[in-house]
C-alpha positions in Angstrom: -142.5 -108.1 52.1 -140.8 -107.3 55.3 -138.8 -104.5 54.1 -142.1 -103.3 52.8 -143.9 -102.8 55.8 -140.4 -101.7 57.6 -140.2 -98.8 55.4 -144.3 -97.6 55.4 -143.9 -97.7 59.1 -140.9 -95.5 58.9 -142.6 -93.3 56.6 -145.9 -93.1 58.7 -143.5 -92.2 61.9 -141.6 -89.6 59.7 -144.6 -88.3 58.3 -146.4 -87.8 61.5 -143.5 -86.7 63.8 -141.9 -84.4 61.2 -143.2 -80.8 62.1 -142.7 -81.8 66.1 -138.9 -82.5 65.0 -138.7 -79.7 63.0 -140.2 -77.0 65.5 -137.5 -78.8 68.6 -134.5 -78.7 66.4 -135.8 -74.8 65.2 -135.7 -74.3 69.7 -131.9 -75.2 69.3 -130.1 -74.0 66.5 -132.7 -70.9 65.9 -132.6 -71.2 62.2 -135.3 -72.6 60.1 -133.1 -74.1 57.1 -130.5 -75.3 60.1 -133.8 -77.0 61.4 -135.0 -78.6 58.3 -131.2 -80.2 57.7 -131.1 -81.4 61.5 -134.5 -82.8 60.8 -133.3 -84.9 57.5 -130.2 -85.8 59.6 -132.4 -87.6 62.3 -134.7 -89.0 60.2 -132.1 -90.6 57.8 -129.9 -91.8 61.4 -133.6 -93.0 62.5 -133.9 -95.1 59.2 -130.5 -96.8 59.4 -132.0 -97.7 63.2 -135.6 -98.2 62.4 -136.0 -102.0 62.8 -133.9 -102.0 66.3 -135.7 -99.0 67.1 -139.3 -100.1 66.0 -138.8 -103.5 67.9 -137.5 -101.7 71.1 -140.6 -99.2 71.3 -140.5 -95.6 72.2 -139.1 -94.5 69.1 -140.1 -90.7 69.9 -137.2 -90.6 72.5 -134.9 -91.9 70.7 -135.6 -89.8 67.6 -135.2 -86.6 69.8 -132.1 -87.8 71.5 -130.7 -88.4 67.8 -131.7 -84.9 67.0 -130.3 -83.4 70.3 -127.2 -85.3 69.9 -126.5 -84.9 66.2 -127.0 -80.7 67.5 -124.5 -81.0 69.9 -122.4 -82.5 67.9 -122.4 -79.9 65.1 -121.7 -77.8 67.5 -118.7 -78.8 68.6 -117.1 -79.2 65.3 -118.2 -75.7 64.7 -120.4 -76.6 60.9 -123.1 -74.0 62.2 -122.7 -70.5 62.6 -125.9 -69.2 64.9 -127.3 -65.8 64.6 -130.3 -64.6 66.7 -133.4 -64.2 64.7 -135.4 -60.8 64.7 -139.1 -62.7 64.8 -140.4 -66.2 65.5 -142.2 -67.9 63.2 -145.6 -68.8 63.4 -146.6 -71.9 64.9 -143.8 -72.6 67.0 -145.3 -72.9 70.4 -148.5 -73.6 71.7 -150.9 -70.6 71.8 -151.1 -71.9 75.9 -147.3 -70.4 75.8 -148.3 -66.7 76.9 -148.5 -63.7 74.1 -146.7 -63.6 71.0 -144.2 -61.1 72.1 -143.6 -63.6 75.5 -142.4 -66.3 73.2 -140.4 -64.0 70.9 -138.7 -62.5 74.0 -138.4 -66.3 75.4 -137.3 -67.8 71.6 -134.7 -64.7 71.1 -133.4 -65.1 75.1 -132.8 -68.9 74.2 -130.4 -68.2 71.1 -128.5 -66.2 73.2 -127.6 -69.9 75.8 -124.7 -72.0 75.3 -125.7 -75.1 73.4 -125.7 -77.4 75.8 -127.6 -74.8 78.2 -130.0 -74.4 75.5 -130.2 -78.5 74.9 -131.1 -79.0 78.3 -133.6 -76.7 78.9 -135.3 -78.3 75.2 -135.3 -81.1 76.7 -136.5 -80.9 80.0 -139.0 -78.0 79.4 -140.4 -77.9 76.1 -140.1 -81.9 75.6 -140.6 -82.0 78.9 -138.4 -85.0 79.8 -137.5 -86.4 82.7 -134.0 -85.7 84.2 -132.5 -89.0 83.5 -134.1 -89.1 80.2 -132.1 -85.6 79.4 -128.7 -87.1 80.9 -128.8 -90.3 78.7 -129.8 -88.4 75.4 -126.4 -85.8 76.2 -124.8 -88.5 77.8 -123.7 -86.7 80.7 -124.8 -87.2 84.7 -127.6 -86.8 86.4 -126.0 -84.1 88.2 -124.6 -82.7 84.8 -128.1 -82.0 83.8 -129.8 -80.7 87.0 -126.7 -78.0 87.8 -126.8 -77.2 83.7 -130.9 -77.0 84.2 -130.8 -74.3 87.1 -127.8 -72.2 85.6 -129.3 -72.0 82.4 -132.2 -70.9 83.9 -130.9 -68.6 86.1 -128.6 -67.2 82.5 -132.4 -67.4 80.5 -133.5 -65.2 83.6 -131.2 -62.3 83.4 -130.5 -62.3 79.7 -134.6 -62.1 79.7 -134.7 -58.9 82.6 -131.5 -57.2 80.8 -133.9 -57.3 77.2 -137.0 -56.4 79.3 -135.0 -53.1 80.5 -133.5 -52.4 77.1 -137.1 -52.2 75.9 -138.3 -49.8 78.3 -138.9 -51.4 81.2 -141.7 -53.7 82.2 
């Protein structure tokens, strides 16, 4: 019986969180099918966690620190190649985010960070975590995250005015 309501709960959290998963891992690795296989990853390292997890509470955190992690960690062992995308697909970010063409500019000025750059600014912008929150989901300091936070946002700035005066100006 217990293992019954274990797994409805799981499957009511995956259910429910799946799309917010989806569109953060589609904000790192830029690639929809990429997204949907870091998604399954998560939830299937989730499960294997799910009664520690469950018992602990905020399981949202942890879900996205296994997501951000498991992205770094592909990275480093090279199993995705990245390519910028041309368009965004709908949905991605909130209609509060500015125009369409601000978050294509913003989504395509993203793929071109680092991935830990990128990871960082997921985190702390668009999840909107704290900064201690974003250095124990990467595992780095403090100091790691806020020095990685203002040069990837000083990077996200010029790689954003160098597309804005390819197109024509502003």
């Amino acid at each position: 019986m217990k293992e019954a309501v274990r797994e409805r709960e799981f499957r009511e959290f995956a259910e429910q969180r799946q799309t917010q998963l989806r569109r953060g891992a589609y904000l790192l690795c830029g690639d929809w099918h990429q997204a949907q296989d870091l998604t399954q990853t998560t939830l299937m390292k989730l499960y294997a966690a799910w009664g520690r997890v469950s018992r602990d509470g905020n399981v949202d955190a942890y879900a996205r620190t296994i997501l951000t992690r498991t992205f770094i960690d592909q990275q480093r062992r090279g199993g995705w190649r990245e390519e910028p995308v041309g368009e965004v697909p709908d949905g991605l970010a909130p209609d509060s985010a500015g125009t369409p063409e601000l978050r294509m500019v913003m989504q395509a000025a993203l793929l071109e960070l680092p991935p830990r750059y990128r990871a960082v600014l997921v985190l702390r912008f668009w999840e909107d975590w704290t900064v201690e929150q974003t250095a124990h989901a990467l595992r780095v300091s403090t100091g790691t995250v806020k020095s990685q936070s203002a040069r990837g946002l000083a990077r996200l700035r010029r790689i954003v005015e160098a597309m804005a005066g390819a197109g024509g100006g502003r």
